[in-house]
C-alpha positions as CSV (number, residue, x, y, z in Angstrom):
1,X,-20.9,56.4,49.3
2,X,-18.3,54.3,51.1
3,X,-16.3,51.5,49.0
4,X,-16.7,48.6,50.9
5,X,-13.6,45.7,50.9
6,X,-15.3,43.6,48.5
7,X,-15.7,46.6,46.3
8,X,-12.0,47.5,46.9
9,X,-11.2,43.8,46.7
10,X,-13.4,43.3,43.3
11,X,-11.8,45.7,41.7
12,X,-8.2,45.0,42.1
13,X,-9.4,41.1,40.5
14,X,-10.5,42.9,37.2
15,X,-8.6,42.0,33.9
16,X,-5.6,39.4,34.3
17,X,-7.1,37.7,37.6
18,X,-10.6,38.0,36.3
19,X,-9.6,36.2,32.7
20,X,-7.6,33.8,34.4
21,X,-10.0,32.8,36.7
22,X,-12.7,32.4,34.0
23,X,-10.3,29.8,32.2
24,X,-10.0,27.8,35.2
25,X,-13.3,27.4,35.9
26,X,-14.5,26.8,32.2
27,X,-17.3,30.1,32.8
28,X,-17.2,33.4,30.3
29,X,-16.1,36.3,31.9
30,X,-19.1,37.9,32.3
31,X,-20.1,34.8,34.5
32,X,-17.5,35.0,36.5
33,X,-17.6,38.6,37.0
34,X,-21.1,37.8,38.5
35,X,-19.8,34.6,40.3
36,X,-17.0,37.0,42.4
37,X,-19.6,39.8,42.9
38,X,-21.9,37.4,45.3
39,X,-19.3,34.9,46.6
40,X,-16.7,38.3,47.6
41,X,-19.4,39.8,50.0
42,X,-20.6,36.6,50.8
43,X,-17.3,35.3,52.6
44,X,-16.2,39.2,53.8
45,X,-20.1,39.0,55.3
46,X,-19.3,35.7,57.2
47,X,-16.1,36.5,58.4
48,X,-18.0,39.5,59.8
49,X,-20.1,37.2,61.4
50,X,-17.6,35.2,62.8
51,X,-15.1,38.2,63.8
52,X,-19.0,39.1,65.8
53,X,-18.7,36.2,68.4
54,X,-16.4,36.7,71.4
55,X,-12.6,36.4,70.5
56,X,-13.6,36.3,66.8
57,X,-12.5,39.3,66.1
58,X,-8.8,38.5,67.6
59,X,-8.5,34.6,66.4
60,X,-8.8,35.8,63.1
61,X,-6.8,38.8,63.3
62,X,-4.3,36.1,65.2
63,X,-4.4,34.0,61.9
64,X,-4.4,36.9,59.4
65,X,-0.8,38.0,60.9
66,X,0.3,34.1,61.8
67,X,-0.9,32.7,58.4
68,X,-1.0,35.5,55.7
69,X,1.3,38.5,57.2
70,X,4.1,39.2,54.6
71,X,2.5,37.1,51.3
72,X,2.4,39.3,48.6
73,X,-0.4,39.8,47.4
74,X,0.0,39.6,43.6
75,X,1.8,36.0,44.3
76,X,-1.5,34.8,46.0
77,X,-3.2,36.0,42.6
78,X,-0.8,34.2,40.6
79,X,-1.1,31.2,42.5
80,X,-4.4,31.0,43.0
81,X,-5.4,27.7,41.5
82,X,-2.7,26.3,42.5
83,X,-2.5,23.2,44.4
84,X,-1.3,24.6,47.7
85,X,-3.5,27.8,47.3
86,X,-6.6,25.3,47.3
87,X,-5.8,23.5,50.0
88,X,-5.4,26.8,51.5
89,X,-8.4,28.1,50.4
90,X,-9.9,24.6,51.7
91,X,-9.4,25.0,55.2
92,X,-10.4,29.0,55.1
93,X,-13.6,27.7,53.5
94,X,-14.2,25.1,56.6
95,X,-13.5,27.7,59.0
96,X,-15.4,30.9,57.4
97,X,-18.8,28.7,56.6
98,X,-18.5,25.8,59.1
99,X,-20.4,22.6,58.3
100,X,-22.6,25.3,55.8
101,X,-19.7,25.4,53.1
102,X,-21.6,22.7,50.8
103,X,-25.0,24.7,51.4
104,X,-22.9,27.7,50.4
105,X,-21.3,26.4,47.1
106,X,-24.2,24.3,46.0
107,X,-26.5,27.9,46.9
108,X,-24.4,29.8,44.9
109,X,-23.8,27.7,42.1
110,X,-27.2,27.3,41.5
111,X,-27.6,31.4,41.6
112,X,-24.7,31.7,39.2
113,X,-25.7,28.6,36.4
114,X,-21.8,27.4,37.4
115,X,-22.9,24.8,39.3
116,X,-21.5,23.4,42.7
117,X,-18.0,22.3,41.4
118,X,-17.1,25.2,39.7
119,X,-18.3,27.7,42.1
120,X,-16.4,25.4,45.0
121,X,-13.0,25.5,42.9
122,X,-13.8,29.1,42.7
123,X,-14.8,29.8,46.0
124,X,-11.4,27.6,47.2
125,X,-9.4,30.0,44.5
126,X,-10.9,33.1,46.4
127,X,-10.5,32.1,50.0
128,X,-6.6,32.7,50.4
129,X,-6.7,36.0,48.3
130,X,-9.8,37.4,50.3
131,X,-7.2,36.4,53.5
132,X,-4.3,37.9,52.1
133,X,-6.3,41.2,51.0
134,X,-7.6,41.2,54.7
135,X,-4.0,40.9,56.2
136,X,-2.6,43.9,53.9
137,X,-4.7,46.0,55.7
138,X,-5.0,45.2,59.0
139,X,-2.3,42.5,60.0
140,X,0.2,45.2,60.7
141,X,-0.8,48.2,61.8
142,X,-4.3,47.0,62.6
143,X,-6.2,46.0,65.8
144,X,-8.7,43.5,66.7
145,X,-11.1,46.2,67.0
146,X,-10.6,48.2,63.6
147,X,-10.9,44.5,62.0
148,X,-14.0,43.6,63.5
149,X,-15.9,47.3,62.4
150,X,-14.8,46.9,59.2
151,X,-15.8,43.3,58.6
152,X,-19.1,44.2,60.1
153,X,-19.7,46.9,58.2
154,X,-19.3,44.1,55.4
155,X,-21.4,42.0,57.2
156,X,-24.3,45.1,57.5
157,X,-24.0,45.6,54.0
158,X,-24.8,42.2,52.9
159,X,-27.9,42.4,55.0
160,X,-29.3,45.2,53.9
161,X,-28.4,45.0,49.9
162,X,-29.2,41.2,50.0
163,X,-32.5,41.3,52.4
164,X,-30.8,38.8,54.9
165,X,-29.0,36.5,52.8
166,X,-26.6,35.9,54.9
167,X,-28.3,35.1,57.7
168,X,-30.7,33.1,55.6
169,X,-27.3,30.9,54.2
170,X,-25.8,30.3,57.5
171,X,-28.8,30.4,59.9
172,X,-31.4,28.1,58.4
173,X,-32.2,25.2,60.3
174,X,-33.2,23.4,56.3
175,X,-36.7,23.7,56.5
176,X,-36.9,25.0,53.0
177,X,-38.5,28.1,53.8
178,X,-36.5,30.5,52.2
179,X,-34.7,30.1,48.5
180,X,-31.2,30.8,49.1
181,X,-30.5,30.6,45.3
182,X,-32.7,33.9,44.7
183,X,-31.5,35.5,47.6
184,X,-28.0,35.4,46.2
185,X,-29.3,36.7,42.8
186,X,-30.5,39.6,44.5
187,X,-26.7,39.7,46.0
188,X,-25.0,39.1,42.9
189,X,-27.1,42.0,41.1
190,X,-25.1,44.4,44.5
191,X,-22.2,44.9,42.0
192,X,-24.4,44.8,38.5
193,X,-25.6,48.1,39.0
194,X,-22.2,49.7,39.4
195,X,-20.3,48.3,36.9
């Protein structure tokens, strides 16, 4: 079976990044572990979505190369609580999940037992690293095209593993029909069984 980015991605955020992220966000380990396995295909899924609609693909392979081109990647892990990383990871957040980025930390929180602040300060921790990883691979030698498969094959995957979450998160018009809080359960529990 293919590796997906955020399976790539997860693993290279195990021991240091994963310890010091916990401390920042007051959660055990374990927590957080499960906190990165839903948010990490959760924002790769809706960039996939976004990178869907026309031009997506190539504004955001236009702000991968203008924006995180040539950051190293283990200095976006060491810096990634702080203060310029969360700003950073403020305005990826508004961009990736439009005006759905509350619905998507207070869904998640709630799925996790973080809660909305911790999961946003996560979330905003995540954001710039998931943008650097993303520009590593396809800033440089990549095209618009490659980009856009491989972020909808994120996209597909969350789909199918998480029974529509995604679309449920960022497509429901709030008329309560559908708990986003188990749906993300049922994404978290993507990485349980392989770990």
């Amino acid at each position: 079976m293919n590796r997906t980015l955020a399976d790539q991605l997860f693993e290279q955020l195990q021991g240091a990044p994963l310890q010091q992220m916990s401390r920042q966000i007051g959660a055990d380990p374990q927590q957080t572990m499960g906190a990165i396995g839903a948010a990490l295909p959760l924002i790769l899924g809706a960039l996939g979505r976004n990178a869907a609609q026309p031009q997506g693909a190539d504004a955001l392979l236009g702000a991968l190369r203008r924006d995180h081109a040539g950051i190293d990647f283990g200095s976006v892990l060491g810096d990634m609580f702080g203060g310029a990383r969360q700003d950073d990871g403020s305005a990826i957040l508004g961009h990736i999940f439009g005006d759905r980025e509350q619905r998507a930390e207070a869904s998640l929180g709630q799925a996790t037992g973080l809660g909305g602040d911790r999961v946003a300060t996560l979330l905003r921790a995540l954001a710039p690293i998931v943008m650097s990883f993303l520009a590593q691979r396809f800033a440089a030698g990549g095209n618009a095209g490659d980009l856009g498969q491989a972020l909808d094959v994120e996209r597909e995957h969350v789909d199918r593993q998480g029974g529509g979450m995604l679309d449920a998160l960022l497509d429901q018009d709030g008329d309560g029909q559908v708990d986003l809080g188990d749906l993300l359960r049922r994404g978290m529990g993507m990485f349980g069984g392989r770990r």
